[in-house]
Backbone bond lengths (Angstrom), bond angles and torsions (degrees), N, CA, C in turn:
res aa  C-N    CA-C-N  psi(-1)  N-CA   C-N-CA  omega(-1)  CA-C   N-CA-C  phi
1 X - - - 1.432 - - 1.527 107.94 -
2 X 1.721 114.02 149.98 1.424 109.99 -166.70 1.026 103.23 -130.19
3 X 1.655 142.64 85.67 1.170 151.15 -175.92 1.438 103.47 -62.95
4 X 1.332 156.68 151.58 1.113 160.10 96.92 1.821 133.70 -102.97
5 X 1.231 91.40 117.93 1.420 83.23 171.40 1.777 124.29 -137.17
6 X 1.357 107.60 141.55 1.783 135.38 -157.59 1.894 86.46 -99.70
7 X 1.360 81.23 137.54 1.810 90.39 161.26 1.474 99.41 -157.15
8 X 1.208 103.96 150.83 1.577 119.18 172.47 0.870 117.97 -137.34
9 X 1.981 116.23 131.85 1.358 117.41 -172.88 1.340 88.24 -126.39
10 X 1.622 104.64 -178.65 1.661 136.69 172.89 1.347 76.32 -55.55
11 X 1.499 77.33 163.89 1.985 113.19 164.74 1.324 115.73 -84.82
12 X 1.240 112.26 170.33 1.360 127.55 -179.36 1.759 123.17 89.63
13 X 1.172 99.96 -7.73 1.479 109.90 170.30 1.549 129.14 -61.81
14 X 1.426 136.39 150.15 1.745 104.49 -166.69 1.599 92.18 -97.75
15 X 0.996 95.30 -179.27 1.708 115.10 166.04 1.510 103.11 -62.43
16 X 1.649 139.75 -38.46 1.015 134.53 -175.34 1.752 107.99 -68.69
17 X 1.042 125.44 -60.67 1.526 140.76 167.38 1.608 104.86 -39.32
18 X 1.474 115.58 -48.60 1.843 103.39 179.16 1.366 107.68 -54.97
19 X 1.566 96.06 -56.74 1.427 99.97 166.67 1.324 142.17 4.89
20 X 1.534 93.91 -77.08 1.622 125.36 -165.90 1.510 93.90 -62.60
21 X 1.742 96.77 -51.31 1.616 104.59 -164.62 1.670 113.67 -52.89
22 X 1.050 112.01 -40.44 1.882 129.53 -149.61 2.046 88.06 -88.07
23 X 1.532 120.46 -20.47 1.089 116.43 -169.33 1.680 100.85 -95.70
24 X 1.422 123.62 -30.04 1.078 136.30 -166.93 1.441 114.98 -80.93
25 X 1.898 103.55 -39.32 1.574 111.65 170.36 1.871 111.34 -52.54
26 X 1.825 99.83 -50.80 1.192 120.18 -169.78 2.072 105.32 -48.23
27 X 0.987 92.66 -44.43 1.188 108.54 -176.41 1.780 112.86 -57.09
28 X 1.236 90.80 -60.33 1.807 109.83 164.71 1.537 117.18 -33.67
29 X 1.059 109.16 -69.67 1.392 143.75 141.71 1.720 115.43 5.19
30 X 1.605 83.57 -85.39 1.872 96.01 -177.62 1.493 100.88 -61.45
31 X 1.108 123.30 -44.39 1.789 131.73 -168.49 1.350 101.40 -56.95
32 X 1.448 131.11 -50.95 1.307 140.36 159.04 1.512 122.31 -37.59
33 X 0.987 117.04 -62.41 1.376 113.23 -178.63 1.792 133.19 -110.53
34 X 1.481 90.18 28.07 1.418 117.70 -178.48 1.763 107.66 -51.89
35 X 1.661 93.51 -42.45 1.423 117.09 -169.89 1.934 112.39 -65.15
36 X 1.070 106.08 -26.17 1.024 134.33 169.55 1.798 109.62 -46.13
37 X 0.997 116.86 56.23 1.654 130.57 -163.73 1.750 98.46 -81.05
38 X 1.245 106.85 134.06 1.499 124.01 -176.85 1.645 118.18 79.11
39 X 1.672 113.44 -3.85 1.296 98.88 178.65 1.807 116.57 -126.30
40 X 0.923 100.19 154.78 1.665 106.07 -161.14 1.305 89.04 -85.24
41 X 1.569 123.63 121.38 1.572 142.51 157.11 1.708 117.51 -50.95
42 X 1.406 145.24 118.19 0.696 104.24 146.56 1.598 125.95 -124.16
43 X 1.042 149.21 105.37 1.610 145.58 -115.36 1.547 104.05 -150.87
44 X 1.660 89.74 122.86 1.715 110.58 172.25 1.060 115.40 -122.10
45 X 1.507 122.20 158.18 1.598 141.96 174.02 1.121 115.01 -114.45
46 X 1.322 123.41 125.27 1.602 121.71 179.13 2.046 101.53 -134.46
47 X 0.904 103.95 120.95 1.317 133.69 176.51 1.436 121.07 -110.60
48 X 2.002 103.69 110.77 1.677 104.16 -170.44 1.529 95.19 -128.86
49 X 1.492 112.80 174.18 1.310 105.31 163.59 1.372 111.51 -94.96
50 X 1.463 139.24 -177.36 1.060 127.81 -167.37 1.748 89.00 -115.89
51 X 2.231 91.57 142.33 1.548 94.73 -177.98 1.382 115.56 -66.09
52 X 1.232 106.49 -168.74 1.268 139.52 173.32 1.509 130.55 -55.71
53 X 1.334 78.83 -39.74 1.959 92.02 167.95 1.618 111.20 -86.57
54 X 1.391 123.24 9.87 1.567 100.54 179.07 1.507 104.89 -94.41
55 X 1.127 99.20 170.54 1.437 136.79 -167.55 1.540 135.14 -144.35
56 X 1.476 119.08 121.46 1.359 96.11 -158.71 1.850 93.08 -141.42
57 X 1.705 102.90 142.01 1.111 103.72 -177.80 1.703 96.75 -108.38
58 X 1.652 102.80 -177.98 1.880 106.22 -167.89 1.740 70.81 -146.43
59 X 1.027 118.52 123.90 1.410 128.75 142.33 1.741 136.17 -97.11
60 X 1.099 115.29 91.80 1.651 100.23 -178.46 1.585 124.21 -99.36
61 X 1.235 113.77 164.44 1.455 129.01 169.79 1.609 114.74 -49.31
């Protein structure tokens, strides 16, 4: 099985903090599919900032 998972945040974050993040998902990750008996995991983290073209709306009540 080939877990991968992409996240994208704002800018300004360091390389140490993606870090933390991409190790912590990973972590999430293994804990999740530990249960997963007879099949070989294989699971990545990829951590970007988000481009230039995004855009984000807030809608409230």
């Amino acid at each position: 099985m080939v877990v991968h998972v992409e996240l994208a945040i704002a800018r300004g974050r360091t390389a140490q903090t993606k870090s933390r993040l991409t190790r912590a998902v990973l972590e999430l990750v293994e804990r999740h599919t530990a249960k997963a008996a007879g099949l070989v995991v294989h699971a990545s983290v990829d951590v970007r900032d988000l481009g230039d073209a995004y855009t984000e709306s807030v809608t409230t009540p």
